[in-house]
N, C-alpha and C positions, 0 to 999 in steps of 0.2 A: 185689646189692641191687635191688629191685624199682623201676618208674619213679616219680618222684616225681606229688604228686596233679596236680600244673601239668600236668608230661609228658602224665599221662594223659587230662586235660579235652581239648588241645589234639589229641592224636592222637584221639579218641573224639570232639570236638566239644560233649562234654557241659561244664556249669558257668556257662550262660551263653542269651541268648534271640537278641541281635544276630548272632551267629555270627562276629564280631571277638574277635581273641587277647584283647583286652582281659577280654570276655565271657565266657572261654573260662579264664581266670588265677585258682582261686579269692585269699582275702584271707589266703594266709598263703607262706610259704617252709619249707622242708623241710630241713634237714640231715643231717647222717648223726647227728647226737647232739640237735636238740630241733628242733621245728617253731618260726617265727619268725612270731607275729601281726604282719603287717604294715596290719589295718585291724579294731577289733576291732567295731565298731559292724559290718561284715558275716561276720563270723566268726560272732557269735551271731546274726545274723539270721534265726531257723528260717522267719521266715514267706518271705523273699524267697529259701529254700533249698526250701521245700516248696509247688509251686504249688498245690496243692488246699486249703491251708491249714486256708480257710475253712469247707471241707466237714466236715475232721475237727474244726474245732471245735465245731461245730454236734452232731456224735456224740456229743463228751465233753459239752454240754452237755444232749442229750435222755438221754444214759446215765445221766447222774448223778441228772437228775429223776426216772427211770422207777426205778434204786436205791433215792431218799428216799422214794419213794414207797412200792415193795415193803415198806419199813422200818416204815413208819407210827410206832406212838409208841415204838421203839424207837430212832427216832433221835433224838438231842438235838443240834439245830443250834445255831448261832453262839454258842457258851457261851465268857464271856470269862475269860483266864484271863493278863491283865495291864491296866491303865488306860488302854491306847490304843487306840483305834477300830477301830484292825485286830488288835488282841490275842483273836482268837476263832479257834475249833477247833469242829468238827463231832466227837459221839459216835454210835458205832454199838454197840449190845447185841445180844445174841444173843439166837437165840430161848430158849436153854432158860437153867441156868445156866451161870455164864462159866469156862471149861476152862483162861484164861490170858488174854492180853494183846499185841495186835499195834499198834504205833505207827508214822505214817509222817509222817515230818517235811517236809516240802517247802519248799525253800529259795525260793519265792517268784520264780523265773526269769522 
């Protein structure tokens, strides 16, 4: 069996900015049958896993406008499609007519 991820921060140095085992410990335990969230508040925390964070969100947010943009009135934004303020969805059309139907649900992470 391969070393667990702790093992591997610890020997590599990686997981961590202090360079203390603490730093170095991600927030889960490993067994040979189910990893063990031992902190889940840093488990999902992609932004304090990904130091650049900032940068790429900055990409997903110029991508997405230079997209709507390409789109022009092909796209139909914030269309609501239940009675609560955040019950909206973005449509995108094709240029020509529609050949089928691609849906992507996003669980809101």
């Amino acid at each position: 069996m391969s070393r667990s991820p702790a093992a591997s921060a610890k020997k590599s140095g990686s997981g961590g900015t202090s360079g203390s085992p603490e730093a170095a410990r991600p927030p889960y335990t490993v067994s040979a049958f189910w990893p063990m969230v031992l902190d889940w508040d840093a488990a999902y925390s992609n932004r304090a896993a990904v130091p650049d964070h900032a940068a790429i969100f900055e990409g997903w947010t110029r991508d997405a406008a230079a997209f709507r943009g390409a789109c022009g009135d092909r796209a139909r934004l914030d269309l609501p499609y239940g009675p609560g303020p955040r019950h909206r969805f973005d449509l995108f059309l094709p240029d020509g007519t529609p050949q089928g139907l691609i849906v992507f649900i996003h669980g809101g992470y």
